[in-house]
N, C-alpha and C positions, 0 to 999 in steps of 0.2 A: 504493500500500500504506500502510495507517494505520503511526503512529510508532507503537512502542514506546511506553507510559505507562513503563516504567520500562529504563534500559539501563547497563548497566555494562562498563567494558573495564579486565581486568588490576589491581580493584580493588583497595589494601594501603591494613592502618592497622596500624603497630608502634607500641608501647610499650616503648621499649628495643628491646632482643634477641626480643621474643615479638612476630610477628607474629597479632594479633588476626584480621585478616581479610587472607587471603594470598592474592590473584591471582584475584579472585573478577572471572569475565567471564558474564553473563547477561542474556537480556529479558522482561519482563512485559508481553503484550499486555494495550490496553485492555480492560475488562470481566470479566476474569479475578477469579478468587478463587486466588491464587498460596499454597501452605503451602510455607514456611521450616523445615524442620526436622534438628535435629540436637541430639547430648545437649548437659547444662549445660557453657556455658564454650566452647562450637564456635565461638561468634564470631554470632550470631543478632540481638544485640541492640545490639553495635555495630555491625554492618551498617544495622541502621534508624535509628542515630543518623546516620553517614554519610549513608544516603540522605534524611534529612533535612534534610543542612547542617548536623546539630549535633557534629559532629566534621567536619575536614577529613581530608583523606585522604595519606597518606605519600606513595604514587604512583596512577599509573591516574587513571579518569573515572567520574563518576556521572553519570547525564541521568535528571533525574525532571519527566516532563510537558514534557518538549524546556528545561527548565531545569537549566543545570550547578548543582551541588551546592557546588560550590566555591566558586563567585562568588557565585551567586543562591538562596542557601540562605532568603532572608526571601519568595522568589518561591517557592521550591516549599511552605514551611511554610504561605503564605499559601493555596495551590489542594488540603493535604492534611488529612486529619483523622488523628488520631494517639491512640490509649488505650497508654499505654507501663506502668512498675510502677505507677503511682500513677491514679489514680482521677479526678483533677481534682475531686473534688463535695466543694461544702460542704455538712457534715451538718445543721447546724442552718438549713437552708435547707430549705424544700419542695422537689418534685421540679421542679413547672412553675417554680418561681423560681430553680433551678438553671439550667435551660436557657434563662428569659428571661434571666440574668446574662449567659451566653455569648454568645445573639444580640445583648446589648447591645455586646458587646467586638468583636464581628463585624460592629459598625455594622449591622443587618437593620432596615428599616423596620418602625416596633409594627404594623401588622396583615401582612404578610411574615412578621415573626416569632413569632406567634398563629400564623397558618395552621399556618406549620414544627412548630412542640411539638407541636400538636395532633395532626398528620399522624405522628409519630416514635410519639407515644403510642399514639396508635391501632393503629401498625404494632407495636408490642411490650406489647400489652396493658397499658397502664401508666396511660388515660388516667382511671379511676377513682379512680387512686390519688395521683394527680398535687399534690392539697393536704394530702401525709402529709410527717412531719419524714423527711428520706432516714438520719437517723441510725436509724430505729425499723426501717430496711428490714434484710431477709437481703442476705448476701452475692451471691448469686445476680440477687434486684432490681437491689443497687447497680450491679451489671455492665453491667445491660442501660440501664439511667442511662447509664454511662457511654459505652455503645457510642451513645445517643442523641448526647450530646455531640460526640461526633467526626465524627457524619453532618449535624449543624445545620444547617452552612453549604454545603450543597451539596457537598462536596468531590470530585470524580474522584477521587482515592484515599485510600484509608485505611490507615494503618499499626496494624495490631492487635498484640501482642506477648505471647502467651499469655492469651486473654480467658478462657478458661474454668479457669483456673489455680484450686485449690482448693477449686473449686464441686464439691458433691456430685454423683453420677453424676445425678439427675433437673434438678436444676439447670442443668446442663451442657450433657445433650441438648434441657434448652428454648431456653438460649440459641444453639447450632449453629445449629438449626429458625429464628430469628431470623435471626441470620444471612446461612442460606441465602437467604429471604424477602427480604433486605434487601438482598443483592446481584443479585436478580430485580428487585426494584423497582424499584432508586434506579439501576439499570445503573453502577455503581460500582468501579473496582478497591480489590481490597482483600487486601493483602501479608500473611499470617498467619500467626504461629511459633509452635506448638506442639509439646508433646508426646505427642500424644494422636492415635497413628496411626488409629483409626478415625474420630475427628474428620476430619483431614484427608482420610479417603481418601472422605468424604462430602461434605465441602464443595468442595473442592479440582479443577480444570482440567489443573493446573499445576502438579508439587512439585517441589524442589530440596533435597538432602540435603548440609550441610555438616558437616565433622568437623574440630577442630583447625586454623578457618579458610579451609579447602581446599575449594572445591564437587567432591564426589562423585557425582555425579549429579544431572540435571537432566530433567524430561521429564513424562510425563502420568502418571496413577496405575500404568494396565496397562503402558506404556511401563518402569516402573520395576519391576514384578513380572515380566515378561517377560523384561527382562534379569539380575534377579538373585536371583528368587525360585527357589528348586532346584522342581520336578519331584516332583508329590504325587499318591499314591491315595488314596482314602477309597473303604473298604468296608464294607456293609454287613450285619448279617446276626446268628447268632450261634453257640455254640459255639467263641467264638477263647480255646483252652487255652494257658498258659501256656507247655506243651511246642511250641506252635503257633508262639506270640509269639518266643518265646527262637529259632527255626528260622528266622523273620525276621530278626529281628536283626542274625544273623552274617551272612545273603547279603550277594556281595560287591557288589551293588547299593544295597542298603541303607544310607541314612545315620540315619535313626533312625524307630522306631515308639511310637505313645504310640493307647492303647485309651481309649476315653469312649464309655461305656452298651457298647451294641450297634455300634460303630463303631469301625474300624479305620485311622487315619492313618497311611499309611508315608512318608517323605522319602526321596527316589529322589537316587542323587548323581546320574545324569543320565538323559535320558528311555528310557526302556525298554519293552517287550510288559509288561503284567499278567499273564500269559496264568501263568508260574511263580509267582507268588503264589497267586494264585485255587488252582491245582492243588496248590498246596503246605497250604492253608489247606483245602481239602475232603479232600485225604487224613487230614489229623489232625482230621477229623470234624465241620469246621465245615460249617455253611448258609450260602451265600451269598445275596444280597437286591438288593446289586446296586455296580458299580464305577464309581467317578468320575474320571475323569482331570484335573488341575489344576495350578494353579501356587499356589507358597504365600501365603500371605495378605500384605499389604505391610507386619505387622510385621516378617515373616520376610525379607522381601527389605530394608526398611532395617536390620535386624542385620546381616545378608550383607552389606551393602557398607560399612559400617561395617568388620567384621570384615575386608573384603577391603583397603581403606586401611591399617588399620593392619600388617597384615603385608608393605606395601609397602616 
C-alpha cells in the first residue's frame, strides 16, 4: 500500500492557553487535491506552517512525504511547493524572469529550466505574456504566476492557502479550471484551504473540516453531505401560494422552506415520504412538474457541522 504523502497523529501547537491546532490526526493520499476548510482563525494556516516544519509542534507527529516535520523540516520544504499570504513575485520583474529567478535558486539546469517556464506557461495561458512587467498584471494573472512558482520545481506537493482569495468571481473560476488541469497533469498532491465551498466541492477528492483547531470531519465530498447534510425536496411547478408556503412551514417535519422562481426547496429535519407535501401543495391549488429527493448542498452540510461542534 502506497504511504501517505501526508500523515498526522494527535497533532497540537499552543500559544499559551489557546490551542491553535488541537489533536488534529489525518492522511492525505498521494495525488489527491485535499480542501482544508474551516472559518477564519480555525487553525488552517498554522497547520501548513507545521506541516511544513515552519513551526514545531507542542505534541503529536507530522510525516510529510515519509519526512518528520520536526527534525527534517528543510527535507520536506525542499520536495514541497508552497503559495502561503504573500505572492513571492517580484513586480518589476517580467513574468519569465520571475520564474527563471526561482529555477535559478532551485539550482535547475538553463535548458531544464526553459523547458519548465515554458511548459507552466503554456499550461496557464501565460506564455504570451511572459515578457510583461508582472507589476502591470490583474490580481487574478498575478495568482496564476504564483501558482507557477510553486509547481517549478517538480514538487509532489503543494501547499496552496486560499489561492483564489479576492479574485473576482470570473477570475476565480479560471484559476480553479487551472488548477484542476494542473493536478491532472503534473499528478501532484496539492493541500488546499479555502473558503469557497463550491471551489472545493469541484476540485476536491478529499475535504477535512476544522473548527476552533479541532478536525470535525474528514472524508470525500458526498461522504460529508451524507452524513451531515439534512434531507431536501425541490419541487417543481407553480401556483405555491403563500397560504400554501406558510402550511409548510409549520409541518412538524419541516425545518425550513425558501421558494426561487417556480421552485420549491423544503429542509426535511429527517428523511420522510413527499407523498404529504405534494398533497398538501395540490390541494391549495398548486401544479406540480415534478419532485427531487436530495441531500443538501455541502455549504449546508459544512454549516451543520460546524453548528453541531459548537453546541458540543
Amino acid at each position: 500500500m502506497t504511504a501517505p504523502a501526508i500523515r498526522t497523529t494527535n497533532l497540537i501547537r499552543a500559544f499559551g492557553s489557546v490551542h491553535a491546532v488541537d489533536g488534529i490526526s489525518l492522511e492525505v493520499q498521494p495525488g489527491t487535491v485535499f480542501g482544508f476548510l474551516g472559518p477564519n482563525g480555525a487553525g488552517k494556516t498554522t497547520t501548513i506552517r507545521l506541516l511544513l516544519g515552519l513551526l514545531k509542534p507542542t505534541s503529536g507527529t507530522a510525516e510529510v512525504l515519509g519526512f518528520n516535520t520536526r527534525d527534517q523540516g528543510d527535507q520536506v520544504r525542499a520536495h514541497c511547493g508552497a503559495l502561503l499570504e504573500h505572492s513571492g513575485l517580484y513586480e518589476r520583474l517580467s513574468a519569465f524572469d520571475n520564474l527563471d529567478y526561482y529555477g535559478r535558486i532551485w539550482h535547475m539546469p538553463g535548458g531544464a529550466r526553459q523547458t519548465r517556464v515554458k511548459e507552466l506557461f503554456d499550461n496557464l495561458g501565460l506564455w504570451d505574456r511572459r515578457d510583461e512587467t508582472v507589476g502591470t498584471w490583474s490580481r487574478g494573472m498575478k495568482q496564476k504566476l504564483a501558482v507557477a512558482r510553486a509547481l517549478l520545481h517538480h514538487p509532489a506537493l503543494v501547499f496552496l492557502d486560499e489561492p483564489t482569495a479576492g479574485l473576482d468571481p470570473i477570475a476565480s473560476a479560471a484559476l480553479r479550471d487551472d488548477l484542476a488541469n494542473l493536478a491532472k497533469s503534473e499528478g501532484v498532491t496539492i493541500f488546499l484551504t479555502t473558503h469557497n465551498l463550491a471551489e472545493a466541492e469541484k476540485l476536491c477528492q478529499q475535504l477535512a473540516v476544522i473548527r476552533q483547531g479541532k478536525l470535525v470531519a474528514n472524508g470525500s465530498p458526498d461522504e460529508l453531505r451524507r452524513t451531515s447534510g439534512k434531507p431536501r425536496l425541490e419541487i417543481s411547478g407553480t401556483g405555491f401560494s403563500a397560504q400554501a408556503i406558510s402550511a409548510l412551514q409549520v409541518h412538524p417535519q419541516v425545518a425550513a422552506v425558501s421558494s426561487v422562481d417556480s421552485r420549491l426547496v423544503i429542509d426535511l429535519k429527517q428523511p420522510c415520504s413527499s407523498a404529504p407535501f405534494v398533497s398538501l401543495l395540490v390541494n391549495a391549488g398548486a401544479q406540480i412538474e415534478e419532485v427531487q429527493k436530495g441531500k443538501a448542498d455541502l455549504e449546508d452540510a459544512f454549516l451543520s457541522l460546524l453548528e453541531e461542534e459548537q453546541t458540543k
